[in-house]
C-alpha positions, -999 to 999 in steps of 0.1 A, spaced: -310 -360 678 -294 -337 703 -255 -331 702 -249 -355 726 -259 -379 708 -239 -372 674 -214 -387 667 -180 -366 673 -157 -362 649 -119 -347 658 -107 -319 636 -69 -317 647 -48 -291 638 -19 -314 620 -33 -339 595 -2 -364 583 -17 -378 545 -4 -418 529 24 -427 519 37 -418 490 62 -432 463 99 -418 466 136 -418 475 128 -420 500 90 -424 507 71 -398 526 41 -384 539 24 -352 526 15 -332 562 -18 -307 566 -14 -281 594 -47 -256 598 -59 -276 563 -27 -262 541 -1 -282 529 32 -272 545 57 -302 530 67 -336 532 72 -354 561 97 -383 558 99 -396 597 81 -393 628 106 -364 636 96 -341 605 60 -345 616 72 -331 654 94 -301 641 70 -291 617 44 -288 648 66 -271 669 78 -248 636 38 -236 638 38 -232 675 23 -269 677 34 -290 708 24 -328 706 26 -339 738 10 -378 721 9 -384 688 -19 -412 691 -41 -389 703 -67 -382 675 -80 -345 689 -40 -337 677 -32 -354 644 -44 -376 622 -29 -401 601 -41 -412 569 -29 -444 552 -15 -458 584 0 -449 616 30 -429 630 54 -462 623 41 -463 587 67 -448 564 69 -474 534 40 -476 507 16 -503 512 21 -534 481 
């Protein structure tokens, strides 16, 4: 198999985890692979970004961040 036939697999810098339980709920966020806080709207997840020298020019785009459990409107846990 040569490389351009693997698969590729994005590795962005900002990785925002589930939803988690809380008052209110929020999202643990990755930048570089360490945990730098909670993130409890879209907003937190932008000046957290630009707080590491980070700009997001689209959030959607995978090469940038990832989300886990859900998308960048998902901000309640799942029932």
């Amino acid at each position: 198999m040569t490389e351009s036939a693997s698969l590729y697999i994005a590795h962005p810098r900002i990785m925002v985890l589930g939803v988690q339980p809380g008052t209110p709920p929020f999202r643990i966020m990755e930048i570089d692979g360490e945990v730098i806080g909670e993130a409890r709207a879209i907003t937190d997840v932008l000046l957290a970004a630009a707080a590491f020298g980070i700009t997001v020019h689209d959030l959607d785009d995978p090469d940038v961040v990832r989300w886990v459990g859900g998308d960048k409107y998902t901000w309640t846990p799942h029932r």
